[in-house]
N, C-alpha and C positions, 0 to 999 in steps of 0.2 A: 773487261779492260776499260778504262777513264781514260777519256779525251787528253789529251796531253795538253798544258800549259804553256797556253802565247804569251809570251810577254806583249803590252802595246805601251804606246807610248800619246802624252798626252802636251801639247808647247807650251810652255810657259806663256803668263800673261807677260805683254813686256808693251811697257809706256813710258814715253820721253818725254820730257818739258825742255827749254830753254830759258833761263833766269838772268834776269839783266844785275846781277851780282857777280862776287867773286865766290869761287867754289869754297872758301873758309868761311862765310856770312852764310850763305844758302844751306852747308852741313848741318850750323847751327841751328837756322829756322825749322829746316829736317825734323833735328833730332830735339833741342831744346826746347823750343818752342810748337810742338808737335798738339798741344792743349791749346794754342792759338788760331789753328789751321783745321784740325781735325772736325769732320759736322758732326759732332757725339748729336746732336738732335736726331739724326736722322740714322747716323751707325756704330751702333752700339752693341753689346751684348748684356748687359747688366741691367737691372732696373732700374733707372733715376740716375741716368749717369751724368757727373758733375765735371770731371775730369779724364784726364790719360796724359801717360807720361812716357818718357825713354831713363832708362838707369846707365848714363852713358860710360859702361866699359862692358869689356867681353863676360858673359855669364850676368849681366843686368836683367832686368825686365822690362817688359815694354807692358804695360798695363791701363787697366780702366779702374778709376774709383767712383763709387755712386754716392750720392748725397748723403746716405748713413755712415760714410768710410770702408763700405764694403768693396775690397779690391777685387776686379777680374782678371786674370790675366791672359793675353794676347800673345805672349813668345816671350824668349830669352835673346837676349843679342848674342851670336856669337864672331861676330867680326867686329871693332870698333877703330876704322883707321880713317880719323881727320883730317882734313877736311875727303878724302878721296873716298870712302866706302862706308857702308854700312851693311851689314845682315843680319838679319835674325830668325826665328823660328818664327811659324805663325801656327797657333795653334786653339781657336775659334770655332766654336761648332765644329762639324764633323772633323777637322783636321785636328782634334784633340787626342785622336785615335791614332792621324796619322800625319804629326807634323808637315808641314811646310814649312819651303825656304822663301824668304824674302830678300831680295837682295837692290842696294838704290847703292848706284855710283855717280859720283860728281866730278866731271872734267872741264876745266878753262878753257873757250872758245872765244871767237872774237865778240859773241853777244854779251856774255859774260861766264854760265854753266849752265852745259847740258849734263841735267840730270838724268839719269833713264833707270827704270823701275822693274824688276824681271822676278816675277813669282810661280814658283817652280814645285814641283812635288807632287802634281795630281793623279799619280797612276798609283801613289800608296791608298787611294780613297776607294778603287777597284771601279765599277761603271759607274758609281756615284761621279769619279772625280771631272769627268767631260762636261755634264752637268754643271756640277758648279765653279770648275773654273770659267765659263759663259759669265755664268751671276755675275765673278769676280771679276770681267772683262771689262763687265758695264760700271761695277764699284767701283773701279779704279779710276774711270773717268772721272767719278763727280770727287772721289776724297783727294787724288792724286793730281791728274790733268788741271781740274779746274779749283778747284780749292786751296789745296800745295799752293801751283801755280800764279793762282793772285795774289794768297798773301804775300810770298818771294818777292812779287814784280811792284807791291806800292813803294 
């Protein structure tokens, strides 16, 4: 007789900014401007990568292009509600196998929008997925937190 199956469960990454904007400018920087902000020097998945973009409506892509125009791709949007939401698929290295969800909402505050950033899915990755959502704890800092973050706030 086999051990019988636990389900476990694994939290989501979740990181908030504050943006001295209004949540219709910052959606955009988000989403439009996503090849301004992003450090492709440092996180990438492609060889030689030049670019990344957002395809912005539901069923778009969120991808990486490398200096020969060879595209990667990173997820599919599947929420596109302006300036208030975004989501998409992440699906980068191991989570190829088993998508992730990403999800960044943008809400009006007295500073301007708080953005907050919740990436979810690690228990389809099976004991891989505790692992590397950590990885992704730390990434979020430098691509999200502080990257995001400054370009938003010049």
């Amino acid at each position: 007789m086999s051990d019988p199956v636990v389900p476990f469960s694994v939290p989501p990454v979740v990181k908030t900014v504050t943006v001295r904007r209004p949540p219709e400018t910052t959606f955009r920087l988000f989403t439009e401007r996503i090849d301004a902000w992003w450090p492709l020097e440092r996180v990438h998945t492609g060889p030689d990568p030049k670019s990344c973009a957002f395809e912005g409506h539901v069923g778009g892509r969120l991808y990486e292009r490398a200096a020969d125009g060879t595209e990667t791709p990173w997820g599919a949007v599947l929420a596109w509600e302006p300036p208030r939401r975004v989501a998409f698929s992440w699906i980068v290295g191991p989570a190829a196998r088993a998508p992730q969800h990403v999800e960044v909402t943008f809400a009006a505050v007295a500073e301007g929008t708080q953005v907050v950033l919740r990436h979810s899915g690690w228990e389809g990755l099976g004991r891989e997925g505790a692992a590397l959502r950590e990885r992704y704890n730390r990434g979020w800092v430098l691509v999200f937190e502080q990257n995001f973050a400054r370009f938003a706030n010049r």
